[in-house]
N, C-alpha and C positions, 0 to 999 in steps of 0.2 A: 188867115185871109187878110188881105190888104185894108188898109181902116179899121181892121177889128181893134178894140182897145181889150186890154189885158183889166182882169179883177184888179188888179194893184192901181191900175188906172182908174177904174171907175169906183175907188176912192173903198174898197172890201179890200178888208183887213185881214191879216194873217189869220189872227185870234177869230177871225169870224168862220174861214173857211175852217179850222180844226174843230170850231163846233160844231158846224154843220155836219161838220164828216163824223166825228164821236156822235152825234145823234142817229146819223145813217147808221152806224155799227149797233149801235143799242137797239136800235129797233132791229135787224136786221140780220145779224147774226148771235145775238146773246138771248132776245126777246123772240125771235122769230119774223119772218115776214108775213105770217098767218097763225095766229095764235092756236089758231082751231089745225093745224097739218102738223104743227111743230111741237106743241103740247111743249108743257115741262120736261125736263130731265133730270133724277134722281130727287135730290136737296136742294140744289145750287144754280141749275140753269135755269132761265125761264125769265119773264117779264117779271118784276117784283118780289120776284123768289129766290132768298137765302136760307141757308139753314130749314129750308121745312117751312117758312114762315113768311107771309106777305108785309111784317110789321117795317114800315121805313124805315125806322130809328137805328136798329139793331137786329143781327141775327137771330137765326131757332137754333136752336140746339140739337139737331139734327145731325149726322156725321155722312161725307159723300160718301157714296155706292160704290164709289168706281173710281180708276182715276181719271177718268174726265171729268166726273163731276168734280174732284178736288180738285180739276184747272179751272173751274167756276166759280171754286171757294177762293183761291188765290186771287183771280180777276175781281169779285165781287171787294175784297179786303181793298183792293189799290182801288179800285172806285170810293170807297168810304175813303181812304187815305188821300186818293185826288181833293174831295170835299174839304178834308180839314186842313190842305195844302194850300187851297186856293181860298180860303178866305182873306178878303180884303186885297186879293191880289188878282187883276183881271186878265183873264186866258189860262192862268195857270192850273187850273182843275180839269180843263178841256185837253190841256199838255198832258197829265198828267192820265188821265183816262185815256188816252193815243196811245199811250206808251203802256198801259194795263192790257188794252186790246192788242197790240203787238206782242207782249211777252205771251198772252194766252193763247193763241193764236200759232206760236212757234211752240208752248208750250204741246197742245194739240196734234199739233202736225207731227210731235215727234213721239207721239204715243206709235205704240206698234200696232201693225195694220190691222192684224188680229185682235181683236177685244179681249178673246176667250184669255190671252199668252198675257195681257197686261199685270202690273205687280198686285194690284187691285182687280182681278177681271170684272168685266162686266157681265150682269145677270144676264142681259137681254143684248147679246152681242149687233145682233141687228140693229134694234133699236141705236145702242154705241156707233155703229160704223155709219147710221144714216146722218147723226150729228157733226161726225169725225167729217163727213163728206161735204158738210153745210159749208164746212170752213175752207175746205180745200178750193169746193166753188166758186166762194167769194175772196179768196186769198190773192186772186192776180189782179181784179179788182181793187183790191183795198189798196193794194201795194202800189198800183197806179195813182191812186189818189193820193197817197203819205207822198208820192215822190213830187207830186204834183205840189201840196202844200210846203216840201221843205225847199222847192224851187222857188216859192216867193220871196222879193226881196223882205226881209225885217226888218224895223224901228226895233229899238231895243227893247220897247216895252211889250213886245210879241215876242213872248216867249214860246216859242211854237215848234223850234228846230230841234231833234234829237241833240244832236251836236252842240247849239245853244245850251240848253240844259245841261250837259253834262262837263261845262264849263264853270256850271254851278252861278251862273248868277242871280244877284239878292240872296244867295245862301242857299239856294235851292237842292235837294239833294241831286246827286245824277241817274242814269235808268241802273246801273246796278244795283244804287243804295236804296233806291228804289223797292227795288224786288226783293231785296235784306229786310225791308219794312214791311212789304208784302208777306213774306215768310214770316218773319215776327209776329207778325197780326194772327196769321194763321196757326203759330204755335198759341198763342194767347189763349184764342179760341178751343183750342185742345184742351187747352188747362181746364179752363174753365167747363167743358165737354167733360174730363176724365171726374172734376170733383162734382159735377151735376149726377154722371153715372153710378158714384160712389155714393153720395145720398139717397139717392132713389134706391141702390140696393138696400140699404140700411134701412130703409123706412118702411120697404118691402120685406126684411127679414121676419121668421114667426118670433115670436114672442118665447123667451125663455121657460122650459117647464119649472113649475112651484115646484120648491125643492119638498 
């Protein structure tokens, strides 16, 4: 509209609208937009919930159900991975989370439509397809908005644009090295999963008979 001033004009920042927007997604398609309709999912989806476990710090040691819930586990990893990317650097944890919610997101969509036919199926296939659908919902949405933020112009210190990023500046990785780091994390977690389960058998086995 004529006289309207654009967000760059009225002095909102790149780095401000990517966090508004990664805070829309977290609540909204990871947390739910009704806690009470959306309830958790498996391990891994849900408001505060990784691995089994509400603990901020660190995952549970829980394994996904499914694999959507393992597109949770991936997402949740580049979330911790945003945190420790962005420290001392501002916007780039918000970059950094955009771009977790995008891989998960495309990650999702290309589950097959079927839950029951997944390489993981899910228990409760319904339950799977009403999640799978959250995102479909809000997917032309979101994608409206990403395009909306990488249309702003940028100072360089808004590090905000896909493209930016994968320029690597300040050293930054790019979104594939990204999702290498992502996977990484999540094998880590494995590890640490296969020798948690290997102790707990052991510590559950009987006890040898007196000779």
């Amino acid at each position: 509209k004529t006289g309207a001033k654009s967000d760059a004009a009225k002095g909102v920042s790149a780095t401000t609208r990517v966090r508004e927007w990664t805070k829309y997604i977290r609540d909204r398609v990871w947390a739910g937009e009704n806690e009470q309709s959306w309830g958790r999912y498996g391990n891994w989806v849900g408001r505060g919930w990784w691995g089994g476990s509400e603990d901020p710090n660190r995952p549970g040691m829980l394994a996904p159900v499914d694999d959507l819930d393992a597109t949770g586990q991936k997402h949740d990893m580049g979330y911790q991975i945003a945190e420790e990317l962005g420290r001392g650097r501002e916007g780039v944890t918000e970059t950094y989370m955009l771009i977790a919610d995008l891989i998960a997101i495309r990650d999702a969509l290309a589950l097959d439509g079927n839950p029951s036919l997944w390489t993981h199926p899910a228990k409760d296939p319904v339950a799977a397809k009403m999640h799978v659908n959250r995102l479909v919902i809000i997917f032309q949405t979101y994608q409206t908005r990403l395009n909306y933020v990488k249309s702003i112009p940028l100072k360089r210190e808004d590090i905000t644009d896909l493209e930016t990023v994968n320029k690597m500046l300040d050293g930054l990785p790019n979104v594939a090295q990204f999702e290498q780091m992502q996977l990484q994390r999540v094998r880590q977690w494995r590890q640490q999963y296969d020798a948690f389960q290997k102790k707990k058998s052991l510590s559950n086995a009987p006890a040898p008979a007196p000779r």
